[in-house]
C-alpha positions as CSV (number, residue, x, y, z in Angstrom):
1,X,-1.0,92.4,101.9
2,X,-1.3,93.0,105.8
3,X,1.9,92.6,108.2
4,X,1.2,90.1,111.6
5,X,3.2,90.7,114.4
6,X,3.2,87.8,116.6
7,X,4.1,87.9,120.3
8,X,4.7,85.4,123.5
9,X,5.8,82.5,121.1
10,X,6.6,79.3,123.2
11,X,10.4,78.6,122.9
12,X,9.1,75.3,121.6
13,X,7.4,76.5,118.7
14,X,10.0,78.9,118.4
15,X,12.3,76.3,118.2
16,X,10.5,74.0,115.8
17,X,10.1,77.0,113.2
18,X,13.5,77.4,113.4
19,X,14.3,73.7,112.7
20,X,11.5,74.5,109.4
21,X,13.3,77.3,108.0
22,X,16.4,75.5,108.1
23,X,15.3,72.5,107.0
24,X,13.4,74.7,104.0
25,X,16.4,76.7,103.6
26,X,14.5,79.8,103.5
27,X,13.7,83.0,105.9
28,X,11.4,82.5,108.7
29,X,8.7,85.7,107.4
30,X,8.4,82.3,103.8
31,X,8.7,79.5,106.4
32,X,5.4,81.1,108.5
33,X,3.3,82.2,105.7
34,X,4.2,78.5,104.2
35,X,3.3,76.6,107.2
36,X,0.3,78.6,107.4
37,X,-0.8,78.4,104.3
38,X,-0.5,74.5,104.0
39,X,-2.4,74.2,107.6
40,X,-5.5,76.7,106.8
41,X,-5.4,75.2,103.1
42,X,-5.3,77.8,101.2
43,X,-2.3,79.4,98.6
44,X,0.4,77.6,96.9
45,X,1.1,74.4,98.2
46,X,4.7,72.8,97.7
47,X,5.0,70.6,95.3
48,X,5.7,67.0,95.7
49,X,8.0,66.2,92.5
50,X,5.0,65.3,90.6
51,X,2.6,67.8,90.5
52,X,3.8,69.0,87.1
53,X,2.7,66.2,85.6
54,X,-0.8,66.1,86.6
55,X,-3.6,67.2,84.4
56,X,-1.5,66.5,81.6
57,X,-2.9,64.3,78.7
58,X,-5.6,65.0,77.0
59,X,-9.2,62.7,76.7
60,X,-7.6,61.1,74.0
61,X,-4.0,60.3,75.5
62,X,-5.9,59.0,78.5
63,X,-8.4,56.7,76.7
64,X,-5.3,55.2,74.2
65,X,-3.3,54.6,78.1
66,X,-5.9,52.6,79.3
67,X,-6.9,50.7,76.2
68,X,-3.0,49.8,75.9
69,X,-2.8,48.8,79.9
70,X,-6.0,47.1,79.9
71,X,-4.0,43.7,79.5
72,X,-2.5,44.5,82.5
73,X,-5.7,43.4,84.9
74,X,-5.6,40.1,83.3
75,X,-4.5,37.1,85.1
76,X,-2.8,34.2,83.6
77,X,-4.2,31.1,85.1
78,X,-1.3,28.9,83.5
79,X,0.8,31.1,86.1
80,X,-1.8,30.4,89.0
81,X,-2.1,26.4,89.1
C-alpha cells in the first residue's frame, strides 16, 4: 500500500470531510480512502442494507418466484368497470 500526503486543502473541503468522518463515525485516513474509493469506482463499496441479499437464489428458486408471482401482472377487469 502507498501513503498520500495531501497539502493546501480548502477549509471547505476540509470542513466537509470532517462533517463525513463524523457523520461515518470513523477516522478521517477510512473516511478519504472511502470517499475515494466510491468516487473513482473501485474497492469495497458500502453496503446499502441489502446487498447481502443479492445473488442469492439459485435458477431454480428464481424460476419457482416468478412462476408463483406471475398472477400478480394480471388485472381483474370486474375491479376495473
Amino acid at each position: 500500500m502507498k501513503n498520500l500526503t495531501i497539502r493546501n486543502v480548502p477549509d471547505d473541503l476540509a470542513d466537509a470531510l470532517e462533517r463525513e468522518k463524523s457523520r461515518r463515525r470513523g477516522s478521517v485516513n477510512q473516511t478519504v480512502i472511502e470517499v475515494l474509493s466510491q468516487g473513482l469506482g473501485v474497492g469495497t463499496r458500502r453496503s446499502n442494507g441489502i446487498a447481502r441479499f443479492a445473488g442469492t437464489w439459485t435458477a431454480e428458486e428464481h424460476r419457482r418466484f416468478e412462476e408463483n408471482t406471475a398472477s400478480f401482472e394480471d388485472i381483474d377487469d370486474e375491479l376495473w368497470r
